[in-house]
C-alpha positions in Angstrom: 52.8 28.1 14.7 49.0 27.6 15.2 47.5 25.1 13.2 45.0 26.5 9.7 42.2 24.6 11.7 42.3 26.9 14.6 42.9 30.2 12.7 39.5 29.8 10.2 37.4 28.3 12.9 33.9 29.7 14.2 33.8 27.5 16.9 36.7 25.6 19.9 35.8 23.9 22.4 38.8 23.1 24.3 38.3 19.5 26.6 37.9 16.0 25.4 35.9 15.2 28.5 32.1 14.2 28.2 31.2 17.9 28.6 33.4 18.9 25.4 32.3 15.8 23.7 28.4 16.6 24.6 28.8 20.4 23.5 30.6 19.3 20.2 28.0 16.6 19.4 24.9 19.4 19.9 26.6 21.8 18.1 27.0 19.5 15.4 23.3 18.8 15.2 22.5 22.1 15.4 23.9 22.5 12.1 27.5 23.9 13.2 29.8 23.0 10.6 33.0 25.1 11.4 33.8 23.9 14.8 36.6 21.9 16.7 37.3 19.7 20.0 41.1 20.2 21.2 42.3 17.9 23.5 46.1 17.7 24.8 45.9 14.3 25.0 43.4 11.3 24.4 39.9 11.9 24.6 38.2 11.0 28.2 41.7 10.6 29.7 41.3 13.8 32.4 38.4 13.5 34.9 35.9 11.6 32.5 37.9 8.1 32.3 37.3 7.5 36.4 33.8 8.6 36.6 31.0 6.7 37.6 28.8 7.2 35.1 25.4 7.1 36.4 22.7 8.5 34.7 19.8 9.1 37.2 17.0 11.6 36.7 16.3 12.1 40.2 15.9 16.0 40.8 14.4 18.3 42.3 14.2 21.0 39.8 12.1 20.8 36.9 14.7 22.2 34.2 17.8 19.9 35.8 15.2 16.6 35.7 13.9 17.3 31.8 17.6 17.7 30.7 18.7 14.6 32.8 15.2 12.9 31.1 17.1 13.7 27.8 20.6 12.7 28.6 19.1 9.4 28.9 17.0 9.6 26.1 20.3 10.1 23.9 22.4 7.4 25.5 19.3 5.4 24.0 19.7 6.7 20.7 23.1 7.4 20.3 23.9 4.1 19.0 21.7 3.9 16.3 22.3 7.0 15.1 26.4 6.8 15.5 27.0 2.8 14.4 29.3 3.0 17.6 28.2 1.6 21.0 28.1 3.7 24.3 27.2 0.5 26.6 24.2 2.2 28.2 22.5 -0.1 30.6 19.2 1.1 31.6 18.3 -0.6 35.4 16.7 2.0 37.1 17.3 3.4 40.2 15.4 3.1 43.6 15.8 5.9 46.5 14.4 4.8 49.8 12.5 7.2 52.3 12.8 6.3 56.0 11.8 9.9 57.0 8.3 11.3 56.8 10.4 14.6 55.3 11.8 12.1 52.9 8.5 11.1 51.9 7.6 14.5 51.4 10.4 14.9 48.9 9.6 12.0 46.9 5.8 13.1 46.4 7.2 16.1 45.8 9.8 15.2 43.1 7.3 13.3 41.6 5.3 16.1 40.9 7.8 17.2 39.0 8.6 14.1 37.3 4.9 14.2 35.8 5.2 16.9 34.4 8.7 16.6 32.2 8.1 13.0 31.4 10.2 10.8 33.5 9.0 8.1 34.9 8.5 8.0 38.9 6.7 5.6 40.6 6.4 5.6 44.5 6.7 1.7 45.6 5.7 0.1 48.9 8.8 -1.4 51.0 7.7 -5.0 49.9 8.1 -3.9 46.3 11.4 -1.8 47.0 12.7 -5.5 48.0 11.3 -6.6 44.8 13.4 -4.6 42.7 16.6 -4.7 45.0 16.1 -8.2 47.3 19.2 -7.9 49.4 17.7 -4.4 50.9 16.3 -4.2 54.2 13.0 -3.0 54.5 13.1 -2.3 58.3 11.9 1.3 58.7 11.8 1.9 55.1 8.5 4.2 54.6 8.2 3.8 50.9 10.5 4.2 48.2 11.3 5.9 44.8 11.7 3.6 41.5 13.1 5.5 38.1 12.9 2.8 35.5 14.8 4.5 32.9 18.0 5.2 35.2 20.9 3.8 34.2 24.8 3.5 33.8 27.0 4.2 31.3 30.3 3.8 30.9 31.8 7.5 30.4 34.8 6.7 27.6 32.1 4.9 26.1 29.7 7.2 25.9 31.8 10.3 25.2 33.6 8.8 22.1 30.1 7.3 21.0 29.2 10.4 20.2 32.3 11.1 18.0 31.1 9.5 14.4 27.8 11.0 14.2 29.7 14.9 14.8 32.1 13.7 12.0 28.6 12.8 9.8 28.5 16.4 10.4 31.6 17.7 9.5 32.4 19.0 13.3 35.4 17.8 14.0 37.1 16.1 17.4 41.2 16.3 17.4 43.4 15.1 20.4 45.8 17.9 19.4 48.4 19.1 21.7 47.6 21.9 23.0 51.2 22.3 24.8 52.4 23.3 21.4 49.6 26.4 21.8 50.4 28.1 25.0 48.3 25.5 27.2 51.6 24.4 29.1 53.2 27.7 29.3 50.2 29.5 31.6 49.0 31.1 28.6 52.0 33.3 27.7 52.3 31.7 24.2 54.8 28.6 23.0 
C-alpha cells in the first residue's frame, strides 16, 4: 500500500543526501508547498555522511563559480534563517601555481571571479606562506587565495536545511522505500 502522502503529491524527490536535501530546501523557497524527500533510511547516511565537505569556488566556468559563490553564501545564512547549525567554517582556500600555464589559469579564473562576485586575489609566495606557514615556497610562482572558501560538515549542513523546508510546509521523511518497490528492482512490493 502506498502511503496518502505519495498518491496527492506534486512533487518527490527520492534521496536524503545533500543533493535531495538542497533540491527540497529550494523548492520550498520557491513556494512549493506539495512536495516530499523519501529516504530508505536516515537522512545523509548513503554517500553524503563520508564526504569531505569542502566548499571552494575555485572554477573555471563562470555559471559553476556563481553557483558555488551561492552555495557558500547559503551555508552563511542557513543558520539564521533555520535556528539549526550547519558548522560552516569559512577559511579560505589557497591554490599554488608553480607553472607559468598555471599562472595563466589563475589570471584567468580570476577573470571570471570578477565578474560573478567571488573573491580572488593572486598572492606573492611570501604571502602564500603567510596564510599557510608550513608551505614551501620553493618554486612557487604565485598563488590563489579565496577568502570565503570553506568546510562544512555534510550531515550538518544537509539536515540544517530541514526546519526552514518544514517553515514551509515541504516536507523531509526517512520513509522506507523497500515497502515501495525500491528493494524489489522496481517490480512493485
Amino acid at each position: 500500500m502506498i502511503p496518502g502522502m505519495l498518491t496527492e503529491t506534486k512533487v518527490v524527490v527520492i534521496g536524503g543526501g545533500v543533493a535531495g536535501c538542497s533540491l527540497l530546501y529550494h523548492l520550498a523557497r520557491l513556494g512549493w508547498t506539495d512536495a516530499v524527500l523519501l529516504e530508505q533510511h536516515e537522512l545523509t547516511s548513503g554517500s553524503t555522511w563520508h564526504a569531505a565537505g569542502l566548499c571552494t569556488q575555485f572554477n573555471q566556468s563562470y555559471n559553476l563559480m556563481g553557483l558555488l559563490r551561492r552555495s557558500v553564501e547559503l551555508y552563511e545564512m542557513l543558520e539564521g534563517e533555520t535556528g539549526q547549525a550547519v558548522d560552516y567554517h569559512r577559511c579560505g582556500s589557497l591554490r599554488i601555481a608553480t607553472t607559468e600555464e598555471r599562472l595563466h589559469q589563475f589570471h584567468h579564473v580570476a577573470g571570471i571571479a570578477s565578474s560573478v562576485g567571488v573573491p580572488f586575489e593572486l598572492v606573492s609566495p611570501d604571502r602564500a606562506v603567510e596564510l599557510f606557514p608550513v608551505m614551501d615556497p620553493e618554486g612557487v610562482l604565485a598563488a590563489a587565495f579565496l577568502a570565503t572558501d570553506g568546510h562544512v560538515d555534510p550531515t550538518v549542513g544537509s539536515r540544517g536545511r530541514t526546519p526552514g523546508r518544514a517553515r514551509a510546509a515541504a516536507r523531509a521523511d526517512a520513509a522506507p522505500l523497500r515497502r515501495h518497490g525500491a528493494d524489489s528492482g522496481g517490480r512493485g512490493p
